[in-house]
C-alpha positions as CSV (number, residue, x, y, z in Angstrom):
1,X,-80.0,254.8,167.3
2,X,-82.1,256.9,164.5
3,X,-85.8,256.2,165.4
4,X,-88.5,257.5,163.1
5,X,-92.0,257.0,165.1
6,X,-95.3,257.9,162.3
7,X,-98.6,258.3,163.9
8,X,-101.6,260.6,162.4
9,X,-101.9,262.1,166.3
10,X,-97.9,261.8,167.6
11,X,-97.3,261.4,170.1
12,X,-100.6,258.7,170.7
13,X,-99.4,255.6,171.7
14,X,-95.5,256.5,171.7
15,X,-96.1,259.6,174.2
16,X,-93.7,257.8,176.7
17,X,-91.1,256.1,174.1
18,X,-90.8,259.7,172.6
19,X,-90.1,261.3,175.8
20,X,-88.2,258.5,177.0
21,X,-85.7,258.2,173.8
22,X,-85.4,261.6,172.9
23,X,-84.1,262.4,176.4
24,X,-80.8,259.6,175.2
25,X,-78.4,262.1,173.4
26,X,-77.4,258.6,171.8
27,X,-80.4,258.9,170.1
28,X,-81.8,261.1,167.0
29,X,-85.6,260.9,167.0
30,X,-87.9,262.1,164.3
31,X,-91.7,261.9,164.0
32,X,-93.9,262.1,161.5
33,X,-97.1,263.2,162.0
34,X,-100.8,265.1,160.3
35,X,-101.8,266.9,163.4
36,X,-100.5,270.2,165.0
37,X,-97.1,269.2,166.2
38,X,-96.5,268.7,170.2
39,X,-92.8,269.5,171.5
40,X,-90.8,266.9,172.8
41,X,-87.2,267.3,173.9
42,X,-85.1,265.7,171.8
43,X,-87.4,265.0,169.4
44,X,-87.8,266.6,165.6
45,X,-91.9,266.7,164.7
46,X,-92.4,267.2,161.1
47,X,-96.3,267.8,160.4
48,X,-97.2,266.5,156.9
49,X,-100.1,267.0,154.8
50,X,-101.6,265.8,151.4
51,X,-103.8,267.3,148.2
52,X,-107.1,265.3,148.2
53,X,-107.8,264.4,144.8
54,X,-111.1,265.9,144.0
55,X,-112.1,262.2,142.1
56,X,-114.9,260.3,144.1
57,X,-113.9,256.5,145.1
58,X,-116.3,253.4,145.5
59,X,-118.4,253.5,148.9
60,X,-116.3,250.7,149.8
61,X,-113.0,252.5,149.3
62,X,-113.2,256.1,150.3
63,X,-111.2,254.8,153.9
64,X,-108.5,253.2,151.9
65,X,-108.8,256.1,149.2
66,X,-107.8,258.3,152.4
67,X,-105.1,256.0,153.8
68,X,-103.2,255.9,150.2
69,X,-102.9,259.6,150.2
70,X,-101.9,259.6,154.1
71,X,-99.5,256.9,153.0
72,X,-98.1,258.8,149.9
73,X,-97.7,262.5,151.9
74,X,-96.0,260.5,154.6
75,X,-93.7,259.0,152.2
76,X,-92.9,262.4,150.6
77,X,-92.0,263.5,153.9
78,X,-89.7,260.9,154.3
79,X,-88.5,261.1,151.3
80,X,-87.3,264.7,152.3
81,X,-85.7,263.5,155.7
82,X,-83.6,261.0,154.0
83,X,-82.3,263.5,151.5
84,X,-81.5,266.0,154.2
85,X,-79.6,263.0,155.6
86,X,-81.6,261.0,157.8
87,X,-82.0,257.4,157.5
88,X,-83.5,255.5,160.5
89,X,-82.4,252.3,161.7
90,X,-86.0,251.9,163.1
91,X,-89.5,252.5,162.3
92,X,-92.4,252.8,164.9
93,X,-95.0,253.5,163.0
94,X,-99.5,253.2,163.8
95,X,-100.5,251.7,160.2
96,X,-104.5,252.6,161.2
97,X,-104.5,255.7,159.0
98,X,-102.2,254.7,156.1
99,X,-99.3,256.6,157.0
100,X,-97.1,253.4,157.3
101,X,-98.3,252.0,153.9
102,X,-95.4,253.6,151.7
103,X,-92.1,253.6,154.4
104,X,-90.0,250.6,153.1
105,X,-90.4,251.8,150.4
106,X,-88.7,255.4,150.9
107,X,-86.2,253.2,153.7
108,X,-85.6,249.6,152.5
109,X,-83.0,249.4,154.9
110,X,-84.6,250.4,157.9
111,X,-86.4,247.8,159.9
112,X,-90.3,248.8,160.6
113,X,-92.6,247.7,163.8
114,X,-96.0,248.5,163.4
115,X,-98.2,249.0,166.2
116,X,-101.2,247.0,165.2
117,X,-104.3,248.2,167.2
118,X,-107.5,246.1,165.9
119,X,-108.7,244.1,163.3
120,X,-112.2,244.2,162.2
121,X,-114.2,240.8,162.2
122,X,-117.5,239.9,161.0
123,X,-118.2,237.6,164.8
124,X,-117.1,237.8,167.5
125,X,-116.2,241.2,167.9
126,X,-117.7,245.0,168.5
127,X,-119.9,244.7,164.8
128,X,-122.5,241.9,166.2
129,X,-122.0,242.4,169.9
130,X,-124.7,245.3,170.6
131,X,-128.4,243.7,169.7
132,X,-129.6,247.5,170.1
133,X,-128.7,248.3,166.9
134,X,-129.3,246.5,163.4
135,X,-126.8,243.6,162.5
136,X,-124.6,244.3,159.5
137,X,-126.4,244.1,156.0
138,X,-124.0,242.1,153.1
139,X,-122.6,245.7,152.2
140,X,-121.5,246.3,155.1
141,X,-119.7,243.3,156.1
142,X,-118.2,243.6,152.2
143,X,-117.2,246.9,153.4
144,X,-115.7,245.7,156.1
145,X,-113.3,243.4,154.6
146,X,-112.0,246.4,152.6
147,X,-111.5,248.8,155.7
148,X,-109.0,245.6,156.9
149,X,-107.2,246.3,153.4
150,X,-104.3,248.8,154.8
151,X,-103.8,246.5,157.7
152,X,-102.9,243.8,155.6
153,X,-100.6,245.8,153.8
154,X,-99.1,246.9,157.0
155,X,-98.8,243.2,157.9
156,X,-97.1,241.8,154.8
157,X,-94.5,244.9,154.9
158,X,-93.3,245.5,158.3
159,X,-90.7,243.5,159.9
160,X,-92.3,242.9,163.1
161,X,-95.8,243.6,164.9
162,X,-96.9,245.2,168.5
163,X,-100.2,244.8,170.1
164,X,-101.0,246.0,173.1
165,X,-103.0,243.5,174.6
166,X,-103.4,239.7,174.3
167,X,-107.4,240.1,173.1
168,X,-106.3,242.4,170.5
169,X,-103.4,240.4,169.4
170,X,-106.0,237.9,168.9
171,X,-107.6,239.7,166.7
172,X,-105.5,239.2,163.9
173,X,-106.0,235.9,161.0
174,X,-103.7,232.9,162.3
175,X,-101.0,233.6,159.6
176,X,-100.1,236.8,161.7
177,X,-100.6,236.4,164.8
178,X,-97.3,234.5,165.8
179,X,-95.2,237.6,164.4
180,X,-97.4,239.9,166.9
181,X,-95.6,240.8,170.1
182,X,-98.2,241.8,173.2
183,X,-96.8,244.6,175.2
184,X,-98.7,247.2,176.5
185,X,-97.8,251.0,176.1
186,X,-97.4,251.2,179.7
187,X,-99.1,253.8,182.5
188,X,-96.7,256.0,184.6
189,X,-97.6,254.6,187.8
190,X,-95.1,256.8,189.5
191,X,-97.7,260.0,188.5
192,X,-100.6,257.6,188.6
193,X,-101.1,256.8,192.2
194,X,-103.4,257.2,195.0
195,X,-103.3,260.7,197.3
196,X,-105.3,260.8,200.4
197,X,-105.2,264.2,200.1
198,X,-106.2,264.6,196.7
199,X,-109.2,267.0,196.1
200,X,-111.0,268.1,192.7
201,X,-113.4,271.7,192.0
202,X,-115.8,271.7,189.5
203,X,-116.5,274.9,187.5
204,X,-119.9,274.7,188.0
205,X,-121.4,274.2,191.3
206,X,-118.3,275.8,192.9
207,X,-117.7,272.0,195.6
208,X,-115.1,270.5,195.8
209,X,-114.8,266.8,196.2
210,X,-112.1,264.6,198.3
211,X,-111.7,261.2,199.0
212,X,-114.5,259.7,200.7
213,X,-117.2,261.3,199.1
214,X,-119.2,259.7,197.1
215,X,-118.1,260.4,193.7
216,X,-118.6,257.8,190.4
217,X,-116.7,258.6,187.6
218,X,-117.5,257.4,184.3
219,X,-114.7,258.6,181.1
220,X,-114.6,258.2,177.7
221,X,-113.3,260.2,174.9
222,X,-116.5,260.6,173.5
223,X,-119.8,259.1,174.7
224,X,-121.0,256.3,172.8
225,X,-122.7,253.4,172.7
226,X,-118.8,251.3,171.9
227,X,-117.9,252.6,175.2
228,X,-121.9,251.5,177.0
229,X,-122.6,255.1,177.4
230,X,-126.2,253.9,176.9
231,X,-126.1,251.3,179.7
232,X,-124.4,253.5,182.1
233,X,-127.3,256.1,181.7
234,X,-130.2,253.4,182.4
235,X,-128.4,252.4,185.4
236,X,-128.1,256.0,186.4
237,X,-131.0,256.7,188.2
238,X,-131.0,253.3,190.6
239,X,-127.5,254.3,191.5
240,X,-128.7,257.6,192.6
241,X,-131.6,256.3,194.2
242,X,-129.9,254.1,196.3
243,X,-127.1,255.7,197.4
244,X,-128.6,259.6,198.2
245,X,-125.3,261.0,198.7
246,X,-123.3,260.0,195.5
247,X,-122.7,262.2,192.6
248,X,-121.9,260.9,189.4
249,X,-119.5,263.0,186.9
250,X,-119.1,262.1,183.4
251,X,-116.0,263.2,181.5
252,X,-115.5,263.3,177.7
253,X,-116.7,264.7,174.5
254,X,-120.3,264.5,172.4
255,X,-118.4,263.6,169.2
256,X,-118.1,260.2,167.9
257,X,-115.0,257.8,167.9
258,X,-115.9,254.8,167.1
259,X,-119.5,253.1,165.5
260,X,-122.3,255.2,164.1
261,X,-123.6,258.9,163.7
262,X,-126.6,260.0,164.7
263,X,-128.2,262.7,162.3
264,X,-126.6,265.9,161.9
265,X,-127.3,267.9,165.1
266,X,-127.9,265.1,167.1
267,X,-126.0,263.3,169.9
268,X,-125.3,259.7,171.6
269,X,-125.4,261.6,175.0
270,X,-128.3,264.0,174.8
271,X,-129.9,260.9,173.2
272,X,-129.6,258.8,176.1
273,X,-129.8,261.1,178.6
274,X,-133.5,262.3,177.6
275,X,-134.4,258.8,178.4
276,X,-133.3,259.1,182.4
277,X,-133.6,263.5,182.7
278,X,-136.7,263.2,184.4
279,X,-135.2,260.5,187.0
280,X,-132.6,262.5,188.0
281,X,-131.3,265.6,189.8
282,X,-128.6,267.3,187.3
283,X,-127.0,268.7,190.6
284,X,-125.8,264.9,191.1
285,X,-125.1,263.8,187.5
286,X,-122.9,266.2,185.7
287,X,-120.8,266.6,182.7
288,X,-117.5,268.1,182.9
289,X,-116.5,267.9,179.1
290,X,-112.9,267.0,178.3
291,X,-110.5,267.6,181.1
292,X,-106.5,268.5,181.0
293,X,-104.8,265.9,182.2
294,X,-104.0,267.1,186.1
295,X,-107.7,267.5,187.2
296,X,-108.6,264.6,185.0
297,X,-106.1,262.6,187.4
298,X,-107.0,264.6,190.6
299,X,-110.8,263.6,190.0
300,X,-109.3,259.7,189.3
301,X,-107.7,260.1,192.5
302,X,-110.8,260.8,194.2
303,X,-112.9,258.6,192.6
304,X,-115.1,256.4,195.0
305,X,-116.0,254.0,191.7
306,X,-115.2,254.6,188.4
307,X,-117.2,252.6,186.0
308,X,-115.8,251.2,182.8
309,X,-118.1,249.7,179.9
310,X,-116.5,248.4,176.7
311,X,-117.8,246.7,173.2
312,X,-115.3,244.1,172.8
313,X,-112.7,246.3,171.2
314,X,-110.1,248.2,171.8
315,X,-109.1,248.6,175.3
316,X,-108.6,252.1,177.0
317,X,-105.6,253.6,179.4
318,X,-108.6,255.0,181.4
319,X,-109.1,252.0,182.8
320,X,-105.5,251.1,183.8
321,X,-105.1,254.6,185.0
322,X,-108.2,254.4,187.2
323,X,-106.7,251.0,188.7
324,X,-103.2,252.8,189.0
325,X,-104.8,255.4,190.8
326,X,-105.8,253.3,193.4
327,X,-109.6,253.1,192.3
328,X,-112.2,250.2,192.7
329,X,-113.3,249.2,188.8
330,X,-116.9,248.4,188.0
331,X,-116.1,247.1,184.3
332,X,-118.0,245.2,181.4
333,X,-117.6,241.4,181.6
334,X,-116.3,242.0,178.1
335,X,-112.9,240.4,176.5
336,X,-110.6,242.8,177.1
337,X,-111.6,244.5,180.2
338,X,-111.6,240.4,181.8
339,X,-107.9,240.5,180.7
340,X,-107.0,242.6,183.0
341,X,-110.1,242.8,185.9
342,X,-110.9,239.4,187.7
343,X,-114.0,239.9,189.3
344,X,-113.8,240.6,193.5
345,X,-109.9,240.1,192.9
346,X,-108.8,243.7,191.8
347,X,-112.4,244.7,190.4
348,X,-116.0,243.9,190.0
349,X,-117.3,243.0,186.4
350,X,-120.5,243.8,185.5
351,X,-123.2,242.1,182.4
352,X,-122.7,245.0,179.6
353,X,-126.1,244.9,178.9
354,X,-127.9,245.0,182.8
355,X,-128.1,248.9,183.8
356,X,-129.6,246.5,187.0
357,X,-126.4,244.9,187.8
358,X,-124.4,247.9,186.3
359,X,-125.7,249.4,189.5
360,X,-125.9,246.7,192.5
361,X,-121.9,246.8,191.8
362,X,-121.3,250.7,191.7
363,X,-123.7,250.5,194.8
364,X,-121.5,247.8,196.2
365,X,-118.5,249.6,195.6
366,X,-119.9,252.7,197.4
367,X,-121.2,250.6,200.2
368,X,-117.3,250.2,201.2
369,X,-115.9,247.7,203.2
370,X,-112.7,246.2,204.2
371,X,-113.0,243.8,201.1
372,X,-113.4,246.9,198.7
373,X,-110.4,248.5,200.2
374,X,-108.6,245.2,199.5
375,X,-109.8,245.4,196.0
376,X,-108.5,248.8,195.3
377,X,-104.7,247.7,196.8
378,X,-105.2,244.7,194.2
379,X,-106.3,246.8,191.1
380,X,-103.0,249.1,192.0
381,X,-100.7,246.1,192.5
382,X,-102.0,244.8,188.8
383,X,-100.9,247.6,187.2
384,X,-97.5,247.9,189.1
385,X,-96.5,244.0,188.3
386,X,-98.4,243.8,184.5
387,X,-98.2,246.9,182.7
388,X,-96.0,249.9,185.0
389,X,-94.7,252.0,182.3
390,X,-90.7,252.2,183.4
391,X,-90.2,249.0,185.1
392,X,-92.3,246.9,182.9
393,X,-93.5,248.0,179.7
394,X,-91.2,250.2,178.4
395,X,-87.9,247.4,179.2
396,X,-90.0,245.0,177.3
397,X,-90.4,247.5,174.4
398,X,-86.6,248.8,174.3
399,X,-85.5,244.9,174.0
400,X,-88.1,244.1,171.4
401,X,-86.9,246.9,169.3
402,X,-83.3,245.8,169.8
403,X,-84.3,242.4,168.8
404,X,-85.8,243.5,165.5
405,X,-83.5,246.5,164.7
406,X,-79.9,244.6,166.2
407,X,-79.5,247.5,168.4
408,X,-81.5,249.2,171.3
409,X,-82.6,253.1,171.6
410,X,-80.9,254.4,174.4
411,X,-82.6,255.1,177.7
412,X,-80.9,257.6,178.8
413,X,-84.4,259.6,180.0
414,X,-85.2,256.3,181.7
415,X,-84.2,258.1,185.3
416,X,-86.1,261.0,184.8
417,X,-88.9,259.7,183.7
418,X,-88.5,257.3,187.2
């Protein structure tokens, strides 16, 4: 089969399918793509690019301003594939950026599933859930029925529709929800498992931690309020309290990815964490930055609790891969973390907004216990049975794209990846 995947940050979401489908030699895979290209065997990356117009759009436009020239660079790049030959039977394409907006266009033919990720509502959702910051004035709720504007485009123009979890799916106005498919990108649970023996060294500090210590881990991509970075501080300090030999290391960035900006200059984590400084010992709360991927899964490994807090939104592999891992989950009793954590079955949820209950359940956790053993077997098992990359989710994928396309990508990687 031809497969063209699009996706602003390829691989992102089709990291697996890439691998996975480039490996067939039945295949010919192509992917389109604005950031520096990653190598994949058996797979042609093409990095693409556009000319900002230098004309200044409405307020309420400059996203979809952005997405129509993502769209139309992405469409001259496929416009050169196909005159060099290359017509796919099927797209996989992430519409959140625009780059999808212009494909059918360029390959009528060709039969498109877009991965829908989240669509923004008024209630309900991650823009009234958070009572620490202002509700939404008129403009901004006007503004955000625009920033849904590419997604409906997506919608009306792709053949089919991917979501990767039920909550998200659910998202979506009735019309379209029927034509959206839940399956989840998958975690490799074969690399994603529990090691007894598993040990991670800081660079600072220079000690090295193993299973059995006390160790909380707490990860986002960046740390923000979406992701109750701001909860997770306040409950800092009576974790650390109570439990005298636990250290607590934070992993991510001091960027923003989703909600809003503090001034220029300023952070979400040095902003919350002047609140507790004085109530801790840095020694035992530390942040580690980004990690590359092996030490971010060795410190998973030896994780004691790992602590994930969501707005309801979308839902993060770091808290599958925790479970995979073998961890015990303190989560939000949010949404889309309850979709996958029931609470003392395979995890503990936690009130998003109680730093006071955030902490009884790490403290819990820590405390140990023949039940809390029993609960990391149960988080593992969950993401074996629901959402295992090669046995599950990537199956479920391979038919749903033969069912829309008439034929399936070849696996042929399938055993390697196993």
């Amino acid at each position: 089969m031809k497969i063209l995947f699009v996706h602003q940050n390829f691989p992102g979401q089709y990291k697996h399918q890439a691998r996975i489908f480039g490996a067939d030699p039945t295949n010919e895979v192509v992917a389109l793509t604005m950031a520096e290209p990653v190598q994949i065997p058996g797979v042609r990356v093409i990095r693409h690019a556009w000319n900002r117009a230098q004309t200044t759009p409405h307020a309420f436009m400059a996203d979809l301003d952005l997405q129509v020239q993502r769209g139309q660079s992405a469409a001259h790049a496929a416009a050169q594939l196909k005159a060099e030959g290359f017509s796919p039977d099927l797209i996989l394409a992430h519409p959140g950026w625009g780059e999808a907006m212009f494909l059918k266009d360029v390959f009528p033919a060709a039969r498109m599933i877009c991965f829908q990720e989240f669509y923004y509502n008024p209630t309900g959702s991650d823009i009234d859930f958070d009572p620490e910051f202002p509700k939404a004035d008129a403009n901004q709720l006007f503004q955000l029925r625009v920033r849904n504007a590419n997604i409906l485009l997506s919608l009306a123009s792709a053949d089919a529709h991917l979501s990767p979890t039920r909550w998200q799916a659910a998202q979506f106005p009735p019309p379209f929800r029927e034509r959206i498919r839940v399956i989840h990108d998958g975690i490799d649970t074969d690399a994603v498992r529990p090691d007894p023996d598993a040990w991670v060294e800081l660079a600072s500090g220079g000690r090295r931690f193993r299973r059995g210590d006390e160790v909380v881990t707490f990860v986002n991509r960046n740390f923000e309020p979406y992701r109750g970075f701001h909860s997770f501080m306040r409950a800092v300090p009576r974790i650390l309290k109570a439990r005298p030999n636990a250290t607590i290391i934070c992993v991510g960035g001091d960027d923003v990815s989703y909600g809003a900006r503090l001034p220029p200059g300023q952070s979400w984590k040095a902003h919350y964490l002047s609140e507790v400084a004085s109530q801790v010992d840095p020694d035992r709360l530390r942040f580690v930055g980004k990690l590359p991927w092996s030490i971010y899964l060795d410190l998973l490994k030896v994780s004691a609790c790992h602590v994930y807090l969501t707005y309801p939104f979308v839902l993060s592999w770091s808290l599958m891969e925790a479970m995979s891992a073998g961890g015990a989950v303190v989560g939000s009793a949010t949404q889309p973390v309850q979709e996958v954590i029931r609470h003392g079955d395979n995890g503990l949820l936690a009130d998003f907004f109680s730093p006071d209950e955030i902490a009884d359940r790490v403290c819990q956790v820590l405390a140990g216990g023949p039940e809390i053993e029993a609960l990391r077997q149960r988080a593992r098992q969950t993401i074996i049975r629901d959402y295992d990359l090669t046995r599950v989710c990537l199956p479920q994928l391979a038919a749903f794209y033969g069912e829309v396309a008439g034929q399936s990508p070849g696996l042929g990687g399938m055993a390697a990846a196993a």
